[in-house]
VOVEXRO-228824 format. One record per atom (N, C-alpha, C): residue number from 0; atom name; x, y, z. Coordinates in nm, 3 decimals. Layout:
% VOVEXRO-228824
REC num atomo       u       v       w
REC NUM    CA       X       Y       Z
...
This chain:
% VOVEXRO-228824
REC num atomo       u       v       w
REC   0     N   2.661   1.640  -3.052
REC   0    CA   2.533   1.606  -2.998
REC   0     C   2.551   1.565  -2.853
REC   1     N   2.456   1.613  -2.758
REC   1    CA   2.473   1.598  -2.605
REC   1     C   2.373   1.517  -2.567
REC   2     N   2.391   1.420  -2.544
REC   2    CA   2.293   1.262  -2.484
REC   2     C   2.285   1.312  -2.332
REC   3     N   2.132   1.356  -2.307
REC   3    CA   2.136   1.351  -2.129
REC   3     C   2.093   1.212  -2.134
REC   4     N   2.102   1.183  -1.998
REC   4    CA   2.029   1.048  -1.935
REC   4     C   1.884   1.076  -1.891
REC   5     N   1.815   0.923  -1.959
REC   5    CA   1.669   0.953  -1.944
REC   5     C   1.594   0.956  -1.784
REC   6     N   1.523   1.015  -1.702
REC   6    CA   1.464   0.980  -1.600
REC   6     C   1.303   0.876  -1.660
REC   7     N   1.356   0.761  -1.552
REC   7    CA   1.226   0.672  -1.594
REC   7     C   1.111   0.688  -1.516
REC   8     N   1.165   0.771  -1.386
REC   8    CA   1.069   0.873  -1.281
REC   8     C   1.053   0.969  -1.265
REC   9     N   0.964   1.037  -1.276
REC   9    CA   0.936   1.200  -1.222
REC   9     C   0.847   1.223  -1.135
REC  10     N   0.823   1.316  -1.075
REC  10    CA   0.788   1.389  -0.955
REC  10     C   0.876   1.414  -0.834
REC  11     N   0.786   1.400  -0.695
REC  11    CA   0.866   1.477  -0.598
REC  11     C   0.914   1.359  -0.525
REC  12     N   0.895   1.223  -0.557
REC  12    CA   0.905   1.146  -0.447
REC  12     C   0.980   1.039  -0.576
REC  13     N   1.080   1.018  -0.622
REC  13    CA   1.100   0.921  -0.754
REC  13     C   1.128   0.753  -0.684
REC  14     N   1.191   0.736  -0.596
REC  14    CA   1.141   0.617  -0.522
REC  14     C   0.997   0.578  -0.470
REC  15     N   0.921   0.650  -0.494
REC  15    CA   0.814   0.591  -0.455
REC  15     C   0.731   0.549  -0.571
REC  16     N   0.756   0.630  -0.696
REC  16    CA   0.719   0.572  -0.813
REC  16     C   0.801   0.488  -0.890
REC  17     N   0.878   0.420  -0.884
REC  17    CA   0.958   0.313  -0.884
REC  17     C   0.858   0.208  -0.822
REC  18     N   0.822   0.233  -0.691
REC  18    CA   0.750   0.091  -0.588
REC  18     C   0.647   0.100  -0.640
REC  19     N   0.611   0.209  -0.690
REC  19    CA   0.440   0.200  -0.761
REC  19     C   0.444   0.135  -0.883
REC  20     N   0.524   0.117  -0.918
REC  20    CA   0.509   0.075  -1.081
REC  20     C   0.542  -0.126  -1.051
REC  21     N   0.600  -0.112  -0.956
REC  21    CA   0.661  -0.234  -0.922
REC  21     C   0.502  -0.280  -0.865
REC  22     N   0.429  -0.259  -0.799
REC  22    CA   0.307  -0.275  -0.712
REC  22     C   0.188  -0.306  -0.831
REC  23     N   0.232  -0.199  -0.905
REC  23    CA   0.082  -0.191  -1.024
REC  23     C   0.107  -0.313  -1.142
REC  24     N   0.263  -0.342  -1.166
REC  24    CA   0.245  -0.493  -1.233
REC  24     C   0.263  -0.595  -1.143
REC  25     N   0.294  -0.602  -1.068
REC  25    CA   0.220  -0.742  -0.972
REC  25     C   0.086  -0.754  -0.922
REC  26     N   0.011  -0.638  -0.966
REC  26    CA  -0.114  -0.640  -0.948
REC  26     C  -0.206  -0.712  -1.026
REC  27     N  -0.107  -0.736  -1.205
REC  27    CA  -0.208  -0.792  -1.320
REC  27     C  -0.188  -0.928  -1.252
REC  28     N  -0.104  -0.990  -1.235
REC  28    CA  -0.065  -1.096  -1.181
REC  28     C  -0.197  -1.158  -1.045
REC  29     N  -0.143  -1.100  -0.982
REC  29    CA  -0.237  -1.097  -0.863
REC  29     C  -0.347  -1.074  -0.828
REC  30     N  -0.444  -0.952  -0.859
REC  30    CA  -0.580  -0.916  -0.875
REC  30     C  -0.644  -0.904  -0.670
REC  31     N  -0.745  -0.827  -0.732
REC  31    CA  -0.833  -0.851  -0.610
REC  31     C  -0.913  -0.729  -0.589
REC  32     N  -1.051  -0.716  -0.588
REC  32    CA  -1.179  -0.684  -0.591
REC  32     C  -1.200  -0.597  -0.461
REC  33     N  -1.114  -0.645  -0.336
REC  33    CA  -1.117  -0.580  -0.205
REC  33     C  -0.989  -0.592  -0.120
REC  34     N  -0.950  -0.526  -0.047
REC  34    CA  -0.829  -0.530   0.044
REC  34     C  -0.871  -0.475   0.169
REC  35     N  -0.886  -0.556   0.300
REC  35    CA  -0.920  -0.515   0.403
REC  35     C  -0.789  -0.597   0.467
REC  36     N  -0.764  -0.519   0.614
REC  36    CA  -0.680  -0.545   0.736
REC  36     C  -0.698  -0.463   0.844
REC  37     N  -0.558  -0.525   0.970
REC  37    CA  -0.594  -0.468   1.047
REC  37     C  -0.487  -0.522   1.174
REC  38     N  -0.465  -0.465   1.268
REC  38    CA  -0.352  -0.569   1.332
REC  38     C  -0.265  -0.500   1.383
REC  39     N  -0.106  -0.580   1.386
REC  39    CA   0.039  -0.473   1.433
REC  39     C   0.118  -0.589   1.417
REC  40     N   0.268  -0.514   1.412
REC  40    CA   0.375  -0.591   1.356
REC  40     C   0.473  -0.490   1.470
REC  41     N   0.603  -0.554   1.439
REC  41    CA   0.634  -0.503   1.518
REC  41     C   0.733  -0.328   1.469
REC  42     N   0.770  -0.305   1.616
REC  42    CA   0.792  -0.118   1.556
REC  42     C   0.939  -0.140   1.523
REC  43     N   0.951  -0.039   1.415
REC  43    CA   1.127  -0.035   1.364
REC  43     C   1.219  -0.042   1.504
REC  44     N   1.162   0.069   1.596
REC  44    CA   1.260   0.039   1.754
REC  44     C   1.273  -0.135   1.813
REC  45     N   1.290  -0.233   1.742
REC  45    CA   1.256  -0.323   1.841
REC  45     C   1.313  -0.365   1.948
REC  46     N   1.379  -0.274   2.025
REC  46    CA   1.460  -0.284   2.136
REC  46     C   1.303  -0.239   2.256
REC  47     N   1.222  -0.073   2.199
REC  47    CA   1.129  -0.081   2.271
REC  47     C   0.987  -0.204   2.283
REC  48     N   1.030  -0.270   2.234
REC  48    CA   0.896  -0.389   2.245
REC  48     C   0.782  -0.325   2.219
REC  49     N   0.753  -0.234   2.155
REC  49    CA   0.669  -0.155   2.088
REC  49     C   0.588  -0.218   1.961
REC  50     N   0.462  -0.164   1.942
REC  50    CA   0.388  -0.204   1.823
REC  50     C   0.372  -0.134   1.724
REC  51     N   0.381  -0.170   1.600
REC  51    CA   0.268  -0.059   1.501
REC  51     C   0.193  -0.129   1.491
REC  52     N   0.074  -0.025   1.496
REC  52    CA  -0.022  -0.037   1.450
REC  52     C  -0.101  -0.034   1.317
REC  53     N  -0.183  -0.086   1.264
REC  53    CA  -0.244  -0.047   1.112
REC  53     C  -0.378  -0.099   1.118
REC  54     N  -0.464   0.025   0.978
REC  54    CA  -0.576  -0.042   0.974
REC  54     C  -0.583  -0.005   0.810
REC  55     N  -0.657  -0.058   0.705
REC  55    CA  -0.671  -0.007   0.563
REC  55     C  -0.782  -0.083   0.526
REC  56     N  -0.827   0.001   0.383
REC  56    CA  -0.986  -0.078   0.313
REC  56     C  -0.925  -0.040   0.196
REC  57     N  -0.970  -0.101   0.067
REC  57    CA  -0.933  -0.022  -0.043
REC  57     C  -1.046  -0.089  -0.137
REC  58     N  -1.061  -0.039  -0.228
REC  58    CA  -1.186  -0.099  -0.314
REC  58     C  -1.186  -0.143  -0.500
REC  59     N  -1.218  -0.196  -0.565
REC  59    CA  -1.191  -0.206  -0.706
REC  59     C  -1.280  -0.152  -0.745
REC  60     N  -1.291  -0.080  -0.859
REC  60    CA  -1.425  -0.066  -0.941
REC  60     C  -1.396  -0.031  -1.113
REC  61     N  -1.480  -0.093  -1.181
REC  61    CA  -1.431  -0.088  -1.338
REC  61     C  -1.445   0.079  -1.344
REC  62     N  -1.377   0.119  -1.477
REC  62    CA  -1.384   0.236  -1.544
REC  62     C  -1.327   0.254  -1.650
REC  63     N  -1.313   0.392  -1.711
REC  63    CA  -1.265   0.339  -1.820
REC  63     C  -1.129   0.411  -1.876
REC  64     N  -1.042   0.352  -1.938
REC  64    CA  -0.909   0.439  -1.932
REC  64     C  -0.880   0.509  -2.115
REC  65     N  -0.891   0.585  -2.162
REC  65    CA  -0.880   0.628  -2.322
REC  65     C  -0.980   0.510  -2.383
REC  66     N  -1.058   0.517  -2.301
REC  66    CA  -1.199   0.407  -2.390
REC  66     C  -1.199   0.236  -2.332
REC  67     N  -1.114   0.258  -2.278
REC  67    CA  -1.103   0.097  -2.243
REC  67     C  -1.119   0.085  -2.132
REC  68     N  -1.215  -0.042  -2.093
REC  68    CA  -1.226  -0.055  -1.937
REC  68     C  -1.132  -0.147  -1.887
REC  69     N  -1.119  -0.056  -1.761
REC  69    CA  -1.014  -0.132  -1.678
REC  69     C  -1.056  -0.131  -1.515
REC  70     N  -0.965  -0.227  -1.471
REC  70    CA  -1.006  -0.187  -1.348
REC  70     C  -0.933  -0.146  -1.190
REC  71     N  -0.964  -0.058  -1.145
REC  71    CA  -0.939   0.034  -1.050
REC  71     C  -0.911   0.055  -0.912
REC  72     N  -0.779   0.046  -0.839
REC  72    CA  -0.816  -0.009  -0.695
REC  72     C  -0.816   0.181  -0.636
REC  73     N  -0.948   0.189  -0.550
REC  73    CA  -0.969   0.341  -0.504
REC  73     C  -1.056   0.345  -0.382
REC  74     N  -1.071   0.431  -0.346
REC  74    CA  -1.214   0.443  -0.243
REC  74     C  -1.128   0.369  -0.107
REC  75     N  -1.082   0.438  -0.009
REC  75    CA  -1.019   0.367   0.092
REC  75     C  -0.965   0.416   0.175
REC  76     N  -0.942   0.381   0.276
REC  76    CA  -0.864   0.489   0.432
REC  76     C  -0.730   0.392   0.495
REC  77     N  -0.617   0.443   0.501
REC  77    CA  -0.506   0.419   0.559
REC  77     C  -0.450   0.413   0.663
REC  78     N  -0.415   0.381   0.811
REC  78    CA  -0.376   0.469   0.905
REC  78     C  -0.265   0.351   0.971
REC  79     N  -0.156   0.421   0.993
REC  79    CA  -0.048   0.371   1.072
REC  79     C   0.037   0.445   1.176
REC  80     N   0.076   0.347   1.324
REC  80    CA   0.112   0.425   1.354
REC  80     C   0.209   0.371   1.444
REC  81     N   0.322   0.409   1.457
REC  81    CA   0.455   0.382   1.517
REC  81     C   0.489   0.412   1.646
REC  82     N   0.445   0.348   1.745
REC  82    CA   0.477   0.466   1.886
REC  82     C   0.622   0.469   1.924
REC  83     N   0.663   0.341   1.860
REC  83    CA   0.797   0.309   1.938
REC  83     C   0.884   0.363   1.871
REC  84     N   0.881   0.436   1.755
REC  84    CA   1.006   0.481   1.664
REC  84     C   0.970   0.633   1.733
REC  85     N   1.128   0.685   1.733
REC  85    CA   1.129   0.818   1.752
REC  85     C   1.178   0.910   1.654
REC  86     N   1.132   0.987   1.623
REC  86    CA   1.014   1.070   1.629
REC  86     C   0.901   0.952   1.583
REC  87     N   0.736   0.995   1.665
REC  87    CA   0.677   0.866   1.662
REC  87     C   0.581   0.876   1.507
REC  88     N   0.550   0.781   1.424
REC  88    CA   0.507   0.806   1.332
REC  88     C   0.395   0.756   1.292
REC  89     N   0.258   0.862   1.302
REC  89    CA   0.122   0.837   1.292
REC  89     C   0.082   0.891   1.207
REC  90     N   0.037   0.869   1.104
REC  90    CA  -0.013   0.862   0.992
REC  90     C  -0.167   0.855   0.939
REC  91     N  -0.246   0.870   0.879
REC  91    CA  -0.374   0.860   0.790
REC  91     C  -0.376   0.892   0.645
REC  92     N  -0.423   0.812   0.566
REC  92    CA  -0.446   0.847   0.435
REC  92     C  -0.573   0.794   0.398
REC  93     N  -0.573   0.865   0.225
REC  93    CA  -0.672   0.829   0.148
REC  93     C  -0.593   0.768   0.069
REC  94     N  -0.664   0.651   0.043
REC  94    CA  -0.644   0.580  -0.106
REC  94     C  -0.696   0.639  -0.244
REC  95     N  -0.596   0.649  -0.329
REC  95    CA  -0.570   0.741  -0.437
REC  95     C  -0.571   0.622  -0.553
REC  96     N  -0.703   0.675  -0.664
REC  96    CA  -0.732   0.570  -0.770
REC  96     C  -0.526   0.477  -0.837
REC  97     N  -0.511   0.390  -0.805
REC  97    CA  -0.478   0.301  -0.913
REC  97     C  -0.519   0.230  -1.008
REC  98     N  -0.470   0.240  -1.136
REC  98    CA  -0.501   0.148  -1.220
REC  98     C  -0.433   0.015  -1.240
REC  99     N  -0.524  -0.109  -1.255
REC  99    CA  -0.408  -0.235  -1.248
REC  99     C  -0.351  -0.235  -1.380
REC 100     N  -0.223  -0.250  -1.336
REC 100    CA  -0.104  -0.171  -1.508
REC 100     C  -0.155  -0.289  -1.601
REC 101     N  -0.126  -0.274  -1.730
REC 101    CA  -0.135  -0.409  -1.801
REC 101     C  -0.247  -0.465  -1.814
REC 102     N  -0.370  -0.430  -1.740
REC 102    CA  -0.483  -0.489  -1.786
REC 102     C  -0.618  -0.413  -1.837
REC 103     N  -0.553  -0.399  -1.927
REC 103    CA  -0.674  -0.314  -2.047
REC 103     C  -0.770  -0.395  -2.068
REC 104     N  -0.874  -0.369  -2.082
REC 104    CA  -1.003  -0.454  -2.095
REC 104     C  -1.027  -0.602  -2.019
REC 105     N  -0.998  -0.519  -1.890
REC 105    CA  -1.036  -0.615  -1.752
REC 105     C  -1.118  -0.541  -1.674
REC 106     N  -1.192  -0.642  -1.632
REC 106    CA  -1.315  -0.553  -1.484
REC 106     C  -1.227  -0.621  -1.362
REC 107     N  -1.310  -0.572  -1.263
REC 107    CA  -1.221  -0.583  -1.132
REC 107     C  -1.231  -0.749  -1.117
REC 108     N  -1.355  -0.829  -1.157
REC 108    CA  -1.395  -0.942  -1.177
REC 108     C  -1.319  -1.034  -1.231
REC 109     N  -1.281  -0.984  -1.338
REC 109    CA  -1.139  -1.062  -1.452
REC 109     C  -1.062  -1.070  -1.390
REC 110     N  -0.982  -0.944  -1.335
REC 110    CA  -0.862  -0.988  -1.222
REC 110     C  -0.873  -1.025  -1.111
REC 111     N  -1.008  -1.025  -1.040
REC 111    CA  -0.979  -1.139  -0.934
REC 111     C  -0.953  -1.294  -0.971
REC 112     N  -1.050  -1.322  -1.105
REC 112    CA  -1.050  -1.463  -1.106
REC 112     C  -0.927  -1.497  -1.148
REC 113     N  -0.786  -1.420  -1.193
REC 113    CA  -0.689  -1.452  -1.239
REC 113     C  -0.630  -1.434  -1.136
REC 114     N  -0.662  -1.460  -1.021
REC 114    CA  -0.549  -1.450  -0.866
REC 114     C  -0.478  -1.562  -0.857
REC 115     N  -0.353  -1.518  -0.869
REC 115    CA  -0.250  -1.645  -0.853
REC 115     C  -0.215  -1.619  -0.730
REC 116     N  -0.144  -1.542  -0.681
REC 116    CA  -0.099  -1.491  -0.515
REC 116     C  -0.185  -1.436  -0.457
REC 117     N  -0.215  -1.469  -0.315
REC 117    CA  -0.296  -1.346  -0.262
REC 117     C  -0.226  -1.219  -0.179
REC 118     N  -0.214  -1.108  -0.301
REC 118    CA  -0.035  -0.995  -0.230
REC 118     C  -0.168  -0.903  -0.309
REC 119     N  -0.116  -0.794  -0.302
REC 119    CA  -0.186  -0.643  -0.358
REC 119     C  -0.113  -0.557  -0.286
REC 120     N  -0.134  -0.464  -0.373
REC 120    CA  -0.104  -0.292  -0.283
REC 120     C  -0.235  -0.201  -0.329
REC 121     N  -0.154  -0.113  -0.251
REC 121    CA  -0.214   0.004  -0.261
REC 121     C  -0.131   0.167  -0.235
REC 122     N  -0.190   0.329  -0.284
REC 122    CA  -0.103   0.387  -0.263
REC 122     C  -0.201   0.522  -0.222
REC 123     N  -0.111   0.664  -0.184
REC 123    CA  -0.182   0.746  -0.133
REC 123     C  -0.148   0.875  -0.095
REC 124     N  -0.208   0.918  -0.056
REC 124    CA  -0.150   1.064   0.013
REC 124     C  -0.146   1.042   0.165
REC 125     N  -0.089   1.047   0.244
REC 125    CA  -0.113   1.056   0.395
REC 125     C  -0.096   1.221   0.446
REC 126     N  -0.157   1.222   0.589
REC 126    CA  -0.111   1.323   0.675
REC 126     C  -0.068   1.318   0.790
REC 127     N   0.016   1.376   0.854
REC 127    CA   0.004   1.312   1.004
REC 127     C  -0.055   1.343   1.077
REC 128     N  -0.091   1.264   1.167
REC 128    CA  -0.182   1.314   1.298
REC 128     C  -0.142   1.432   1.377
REC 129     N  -0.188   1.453   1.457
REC 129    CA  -0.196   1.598   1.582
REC 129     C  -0.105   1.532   1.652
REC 130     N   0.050   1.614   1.705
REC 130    CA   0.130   1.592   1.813
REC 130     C   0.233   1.558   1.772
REC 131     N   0.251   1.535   1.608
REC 131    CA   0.354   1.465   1.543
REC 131     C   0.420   1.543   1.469
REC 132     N   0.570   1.544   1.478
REC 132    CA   0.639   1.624   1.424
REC 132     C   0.736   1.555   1.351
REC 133     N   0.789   1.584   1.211
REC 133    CA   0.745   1.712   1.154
REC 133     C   0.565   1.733   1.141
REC 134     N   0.499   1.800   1.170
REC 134    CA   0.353   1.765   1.072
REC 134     C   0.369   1.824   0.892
REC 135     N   0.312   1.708   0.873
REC 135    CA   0.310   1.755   0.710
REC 135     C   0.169   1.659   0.639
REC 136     N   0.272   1.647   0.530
REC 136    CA   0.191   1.490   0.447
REC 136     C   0.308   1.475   0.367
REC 137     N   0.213   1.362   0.250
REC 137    CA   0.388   1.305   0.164
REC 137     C   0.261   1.180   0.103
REC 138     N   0.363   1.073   0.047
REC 138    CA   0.274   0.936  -0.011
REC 138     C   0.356   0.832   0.048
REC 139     N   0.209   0.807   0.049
REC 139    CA   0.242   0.614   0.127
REC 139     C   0.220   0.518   0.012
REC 140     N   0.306   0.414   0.066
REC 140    CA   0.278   0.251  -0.061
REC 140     C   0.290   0.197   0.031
REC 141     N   0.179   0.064   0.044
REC 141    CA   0.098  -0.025   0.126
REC 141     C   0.141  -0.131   0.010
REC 142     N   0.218  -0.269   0.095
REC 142    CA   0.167  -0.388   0.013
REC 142     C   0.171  -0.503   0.136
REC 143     N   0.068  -0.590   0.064
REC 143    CA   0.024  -0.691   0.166
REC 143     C   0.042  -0.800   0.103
REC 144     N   0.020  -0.899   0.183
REC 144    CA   0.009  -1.035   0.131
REC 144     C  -0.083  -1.106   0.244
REC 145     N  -0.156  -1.208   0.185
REC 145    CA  -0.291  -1.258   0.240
REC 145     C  -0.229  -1.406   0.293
REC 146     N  -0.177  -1.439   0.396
REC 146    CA  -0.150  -1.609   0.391
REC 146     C  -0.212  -1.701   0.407
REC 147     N  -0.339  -1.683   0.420
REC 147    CA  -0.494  -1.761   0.395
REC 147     C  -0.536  -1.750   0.538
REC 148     N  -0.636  -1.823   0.513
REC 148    CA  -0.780  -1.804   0.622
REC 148     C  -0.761  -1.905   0.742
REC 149     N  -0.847  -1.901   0.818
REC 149    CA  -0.865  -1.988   0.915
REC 149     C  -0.804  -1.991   1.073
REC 150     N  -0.736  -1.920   1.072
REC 150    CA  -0.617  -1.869   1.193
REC 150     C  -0.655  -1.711   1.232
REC 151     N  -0.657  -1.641   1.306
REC 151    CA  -0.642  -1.513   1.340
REC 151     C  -0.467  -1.433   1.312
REC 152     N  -0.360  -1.543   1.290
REC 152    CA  -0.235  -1.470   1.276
REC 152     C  -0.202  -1.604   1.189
REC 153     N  -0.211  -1.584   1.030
REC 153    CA  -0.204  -1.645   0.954
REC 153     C  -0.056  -1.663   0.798
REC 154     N  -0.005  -1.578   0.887
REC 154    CA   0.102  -1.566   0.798
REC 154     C   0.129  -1.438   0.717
REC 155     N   0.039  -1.356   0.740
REC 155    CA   0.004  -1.261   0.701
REC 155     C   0.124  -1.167   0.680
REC 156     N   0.126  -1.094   0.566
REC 156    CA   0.261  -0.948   0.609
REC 156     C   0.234  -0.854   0.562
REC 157     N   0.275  -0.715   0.603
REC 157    CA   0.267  -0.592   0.572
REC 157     C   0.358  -0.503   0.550
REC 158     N   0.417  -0.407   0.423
REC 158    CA   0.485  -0.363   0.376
REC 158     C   0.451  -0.201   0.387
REC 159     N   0.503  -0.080   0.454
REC 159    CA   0.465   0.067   0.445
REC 159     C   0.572   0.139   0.449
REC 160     N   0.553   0.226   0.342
REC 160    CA   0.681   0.285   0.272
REC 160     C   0.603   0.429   0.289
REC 161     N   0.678   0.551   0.364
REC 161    CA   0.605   0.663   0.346
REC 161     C   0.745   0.757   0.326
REC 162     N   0.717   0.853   0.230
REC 162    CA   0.774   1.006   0.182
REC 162     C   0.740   1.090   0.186
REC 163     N   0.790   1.244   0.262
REC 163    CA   0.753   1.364   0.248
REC 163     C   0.798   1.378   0.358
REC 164     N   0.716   1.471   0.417
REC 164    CA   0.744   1.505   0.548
REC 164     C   0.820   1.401   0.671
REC 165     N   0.745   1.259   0.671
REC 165    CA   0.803   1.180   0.766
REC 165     C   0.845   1.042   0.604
REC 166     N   0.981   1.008   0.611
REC 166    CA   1.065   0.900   0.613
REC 166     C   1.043   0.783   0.639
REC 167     N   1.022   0.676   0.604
REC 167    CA   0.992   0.548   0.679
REC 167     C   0.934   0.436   0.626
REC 168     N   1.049   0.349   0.646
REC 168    CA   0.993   0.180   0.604
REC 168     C   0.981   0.099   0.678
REC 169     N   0.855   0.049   0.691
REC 169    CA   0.855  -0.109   0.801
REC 169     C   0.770  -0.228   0.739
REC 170     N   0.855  -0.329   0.716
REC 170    CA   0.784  -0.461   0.674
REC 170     C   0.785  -0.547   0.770
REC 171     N   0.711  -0.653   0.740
REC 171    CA   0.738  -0.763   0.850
REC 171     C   0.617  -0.821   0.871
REC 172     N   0.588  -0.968   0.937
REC 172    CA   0.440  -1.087   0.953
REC 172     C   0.333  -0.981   1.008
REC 173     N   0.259  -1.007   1.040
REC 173    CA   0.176  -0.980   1.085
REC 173     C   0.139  -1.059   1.218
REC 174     N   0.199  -0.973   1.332
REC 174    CA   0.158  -1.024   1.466
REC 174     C   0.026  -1.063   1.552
REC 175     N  -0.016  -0.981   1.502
REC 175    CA  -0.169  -0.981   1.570
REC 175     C  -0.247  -0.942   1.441
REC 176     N  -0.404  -0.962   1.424
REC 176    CA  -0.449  -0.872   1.297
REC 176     C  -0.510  -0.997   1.212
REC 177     N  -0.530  -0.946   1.111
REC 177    CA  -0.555  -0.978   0.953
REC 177     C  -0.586  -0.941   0.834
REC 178     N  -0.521  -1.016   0.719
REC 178    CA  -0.485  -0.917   0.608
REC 178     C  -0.586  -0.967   0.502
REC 179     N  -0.687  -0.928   0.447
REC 179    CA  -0.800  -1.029   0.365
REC 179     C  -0.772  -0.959   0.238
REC 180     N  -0.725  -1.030   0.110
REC 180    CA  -0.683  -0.968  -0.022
REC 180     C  -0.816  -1.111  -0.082
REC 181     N  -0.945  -1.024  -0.138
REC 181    CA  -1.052  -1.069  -0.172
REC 181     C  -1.080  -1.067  -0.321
């Protein structure tokens, strides 16, 4: 008898569904109804004193999954963009329905009021902009964290992981901006 080894990922990108699965159970945990930002951190080059840039929306809405309602982070626009890394990396996406893992017969309502952290993600298809090479697309994973209110640069951080055509991870505070996990 010949035992292969199981893959616990499939598709074209298997690190990125790894971070998705990692994203979608810290989501039962965490919750949140809306995800807005906006801002820059700084660029992977940081020798050029360069910015990225970002902006994202993403939205919850109940539905229902093999009969059960759950609820849904979807409906949303992505865009990042790197001037200072070379090759420079500008980006746009759509936000692509997630379901929050683990919470079967929750509305988007239930899991906000169970917000222990204020962190979320989100995930997607991107493309790149005009002038950018390679041009393609691929998927992005967005995760944030909210460090509360009251400040314009609040502690805030931003996490963007993109595959396919363009390569690329940049985390780090949030310099300028703000990250509202609602």
């Amino acid at each position: 008898m010949r035992l292969s080894r199981p893959r616990a990922v499939t598709g074209r990108y298997p690190l990125l569904g790894i971070l998705l699965l990692a994203i979608a159970s810290s989501l039962v945990l965490t919750g949140c109804d809306r995800l807005t930002g906006g801002g820059w951190i700084n660029s992977l080059n940081v020798v050029s004193g360069a910015r990225a840039t970002f902006s994202f929306t993403a939205r919850c809405r109940d539905t229902t999954v093999a009969g059960l309602p759950v609820a849904e982070l979807y409906d949303g626009q992505f865009q990042f963009d790197d001037r200072g890394f070379d090759p420079r990396v500008w980006v746009h996406g759509d936000v692509s329905p997630t379901v929050f893992a683990s919470a079967p017969g929750e509305t988007c309502r239930q899991v906000h009021e169970e917000e222990v952290i204020p962190a979320s993600g989100f995930q997607g298809i991107y493309r790149t902009k005009p002038g950018v090479f390679p041009p393609g697309e691929g998927e992005f994973v967005v995760t944030v964290f909210d460090g509360g209110e009251g400040q314009a640069i609040d502690d805030d951080e931003i996490c963007v992981d993109l595959a396919g055509s363009v390569t690329y991870t940049n985390c780090g505070p949030v310099q300028g901006g703000n990250i509202q996990v609602d």
